[in-house]
C-alpha positions as CSV (number, residue, x, y, z in Angstrom):
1,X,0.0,0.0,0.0
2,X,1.4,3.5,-0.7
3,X,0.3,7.1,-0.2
4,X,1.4,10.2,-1.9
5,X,0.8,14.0,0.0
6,X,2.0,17.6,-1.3
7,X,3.0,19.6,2.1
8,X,4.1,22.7,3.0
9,X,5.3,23.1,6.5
10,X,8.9,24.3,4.5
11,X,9.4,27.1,1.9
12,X,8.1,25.5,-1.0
13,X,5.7,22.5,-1.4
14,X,6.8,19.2,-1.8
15,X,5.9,15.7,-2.6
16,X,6.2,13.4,0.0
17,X,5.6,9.2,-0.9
18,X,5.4,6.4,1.4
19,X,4.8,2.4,2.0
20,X,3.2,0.5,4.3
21,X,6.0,-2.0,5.6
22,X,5.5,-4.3,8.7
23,X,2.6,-2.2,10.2
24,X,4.0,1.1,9.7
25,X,4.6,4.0,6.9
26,X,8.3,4.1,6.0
27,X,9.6,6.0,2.7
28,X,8.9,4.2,-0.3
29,X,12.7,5.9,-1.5
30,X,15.5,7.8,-0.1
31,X,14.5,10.8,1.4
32,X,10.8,10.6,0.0
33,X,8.8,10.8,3.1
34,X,11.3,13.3,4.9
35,X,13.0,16.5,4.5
36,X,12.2,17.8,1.2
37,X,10.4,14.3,-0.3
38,X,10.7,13.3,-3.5
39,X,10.1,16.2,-5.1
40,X,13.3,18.1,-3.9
41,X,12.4,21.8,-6.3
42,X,12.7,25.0,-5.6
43,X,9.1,26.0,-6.8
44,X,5.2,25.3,-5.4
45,X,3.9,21.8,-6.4
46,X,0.0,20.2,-6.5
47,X,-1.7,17.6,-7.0
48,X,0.1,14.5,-6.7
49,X,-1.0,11.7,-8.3
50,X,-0.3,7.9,-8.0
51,X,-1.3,5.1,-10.1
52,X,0.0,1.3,-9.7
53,X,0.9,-1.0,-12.7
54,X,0.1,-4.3,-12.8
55,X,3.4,-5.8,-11.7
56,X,2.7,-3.6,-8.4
57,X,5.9,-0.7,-9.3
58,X,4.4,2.9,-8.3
59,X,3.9,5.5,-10.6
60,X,4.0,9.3,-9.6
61,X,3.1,12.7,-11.0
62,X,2.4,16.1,-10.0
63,X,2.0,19.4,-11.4
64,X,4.5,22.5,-11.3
């Protein structure tokens, strides 16, 4: 299970992307859930997107 959130407790907003792995959310990548998520710009993002393929990889879009 994943879950994808823009935030924007810091300067910009980011996108921020997590799993759920042995009862808890971790980041589904380095530094996704944390810091300044997967995103990492310099601008405003919205609305994140995520869509699943069939063999289960995570897909992920969002708008600048």
């Amino acid at each position: 299970m994943y879950v994808v959130r823009s935030d924007n407790s810091s300067a910009d907003i980011e996108i921020y992307f997590k799993s759920w792995c042995d009862e808890k959310w971790v980041s589904a990548g380095t530094n996704s859930a944390r810091d300044v998520g997967i995103s990492n710009n310099d601008g405003s993002l919205s609305r994140p997107s995520l869509a699943i393929a069939p063999g289960g990889t995570p897909f992920l879009t969002w708008a600048h």
